[in-house]
C-alpha positions in Angstrom: 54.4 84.3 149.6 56.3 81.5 150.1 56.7 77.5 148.4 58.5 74.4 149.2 61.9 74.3 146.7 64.8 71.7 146.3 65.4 69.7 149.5 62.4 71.7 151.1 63.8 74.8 151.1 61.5 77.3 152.0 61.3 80.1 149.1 60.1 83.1 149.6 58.9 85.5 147.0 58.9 89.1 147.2 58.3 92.3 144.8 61.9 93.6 144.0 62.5 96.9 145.1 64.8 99.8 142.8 68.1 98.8 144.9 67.6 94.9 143.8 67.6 95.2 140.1 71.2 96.3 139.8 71.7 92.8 141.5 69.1 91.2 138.9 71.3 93.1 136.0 74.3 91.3 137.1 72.7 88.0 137.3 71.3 88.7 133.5 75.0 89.6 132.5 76.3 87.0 134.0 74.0 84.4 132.7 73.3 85.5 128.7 76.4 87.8 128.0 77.7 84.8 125.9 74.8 83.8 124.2 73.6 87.1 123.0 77.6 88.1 122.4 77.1 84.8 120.0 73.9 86.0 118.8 74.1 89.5 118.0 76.8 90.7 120.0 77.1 92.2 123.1 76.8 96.3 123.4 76.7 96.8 127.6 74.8 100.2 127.0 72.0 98.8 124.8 72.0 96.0 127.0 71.5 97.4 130.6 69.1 100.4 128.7 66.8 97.5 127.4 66.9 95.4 130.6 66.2 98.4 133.1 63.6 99.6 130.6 61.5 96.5 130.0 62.2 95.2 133.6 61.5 97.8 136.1 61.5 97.0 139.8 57.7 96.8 140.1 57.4 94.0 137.5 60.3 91.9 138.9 59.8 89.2 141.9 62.9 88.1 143.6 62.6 84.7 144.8 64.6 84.3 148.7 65.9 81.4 150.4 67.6 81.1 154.5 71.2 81.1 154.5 72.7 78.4 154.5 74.4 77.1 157.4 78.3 78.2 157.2 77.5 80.6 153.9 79.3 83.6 153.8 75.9 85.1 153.6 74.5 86.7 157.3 71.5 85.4 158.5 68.9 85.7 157.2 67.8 85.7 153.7 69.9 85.1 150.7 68.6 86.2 147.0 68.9 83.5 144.6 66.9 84.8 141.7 63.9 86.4 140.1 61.4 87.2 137.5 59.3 89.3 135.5 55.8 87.8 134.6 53.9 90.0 132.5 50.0 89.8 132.2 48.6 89.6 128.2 44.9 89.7 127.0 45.2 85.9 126.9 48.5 85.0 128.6 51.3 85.9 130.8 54.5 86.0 129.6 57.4 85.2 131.3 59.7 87.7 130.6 62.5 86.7 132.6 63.6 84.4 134.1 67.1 85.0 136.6 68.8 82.1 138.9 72.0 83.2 140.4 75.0 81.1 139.1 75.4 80.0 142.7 72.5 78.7 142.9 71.9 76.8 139.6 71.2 72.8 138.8 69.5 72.7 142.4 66.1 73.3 141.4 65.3 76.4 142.2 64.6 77.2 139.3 62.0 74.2 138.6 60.4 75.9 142.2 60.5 79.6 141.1 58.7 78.3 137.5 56.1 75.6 139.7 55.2 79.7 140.8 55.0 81.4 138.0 52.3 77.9 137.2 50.6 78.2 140.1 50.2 82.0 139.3 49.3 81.5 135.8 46.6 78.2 137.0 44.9 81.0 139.3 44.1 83.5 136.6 43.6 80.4 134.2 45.7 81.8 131.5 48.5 79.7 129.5 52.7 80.9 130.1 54.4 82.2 127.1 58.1 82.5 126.6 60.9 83.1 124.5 63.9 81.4 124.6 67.5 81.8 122.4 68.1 78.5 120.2 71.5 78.7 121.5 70.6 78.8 125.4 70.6 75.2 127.2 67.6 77.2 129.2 65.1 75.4 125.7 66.0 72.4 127.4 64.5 73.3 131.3 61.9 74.6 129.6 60.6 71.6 127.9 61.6 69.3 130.8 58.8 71.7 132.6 56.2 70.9 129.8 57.0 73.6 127.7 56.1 73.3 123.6 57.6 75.2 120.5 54.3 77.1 119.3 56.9 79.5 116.6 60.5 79.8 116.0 62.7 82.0 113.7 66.3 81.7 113.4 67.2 82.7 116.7 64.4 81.8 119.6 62.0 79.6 120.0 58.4 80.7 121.3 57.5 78.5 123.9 53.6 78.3 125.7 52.6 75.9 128.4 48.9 75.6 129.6 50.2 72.7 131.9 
């Protein structure tokens, strides 16, 4: 499947296969280390256990873009990120969410969630999500319509039916 992203990027979506999830581990790393260090600290072992565990290739879509003209990347497609959507009784939940450093504040990651909408508008089911208080991420997420339905000290529990 494929949908228009920033600047009309084309992106395409694909199921990720075993050998992209070390890739998608990085990206998680990369992008929470410091607020779950902050959190509740960082242990790497419980860490890539529970991400490998609850994220396993055949739950996980990576999102795709054309390299970029002069990129270091070959031709052809470059990953920029992913996620896991998982179906509920009377929602999905968005699991993950993964945009590759790189690629940030040029949203794709506004593109990658208008799919995980369009998704969620086809089964007519509402998004969940949970999001660290301390991540900037609460922010996108409202900007995309997102609501507080719970918090607790740590996270807020976000649902859009947008």
């Amino acid at each position: 499947m494929t949908s228009a992203g920033p600047a009309h990027a084309t992106i395409s979506f694909r199921k990720a296969r075993p050998r992209d999830m070390d890739w998608a581990y990085q990206i998680f790393k990369t992008g929470m280390q410091s607020y779950i260090t902050q959190t509740w600290g960082w242990d790497e072992l419980f860490q890539e256990h529970s991400f490998f565990a609850n994220l396993p290739a055949s739950g996980f879509v990576i999102a795709s873009i054309d390299a970029p003209a002069g990129s270091p990347a070959e031709a052809g497609q470059v990953d920029i990120g992913g996620y896991c959507l998982k179906p509920k009784a009377d929602h999905l939940y968005l699991e993950m969410l993964l945009i590759d450093p790189a690629w940030q504040r040029r949203g794709y990651g506004s593109a990658i969630m208008a799919e995980v909408m369009r998704e969620a508008h086809r089964r007519d089911m509402a998004v969940r999500l949970s999001v660290l208080k301390i991540n900037p991420a609460y922010r996108f997420y409202q900007h995309l319509g997102f609501v507080i339905e719970t918090e607790d000290d740590i996270r807020y529990r976000m649902i859009s039916t947008a």
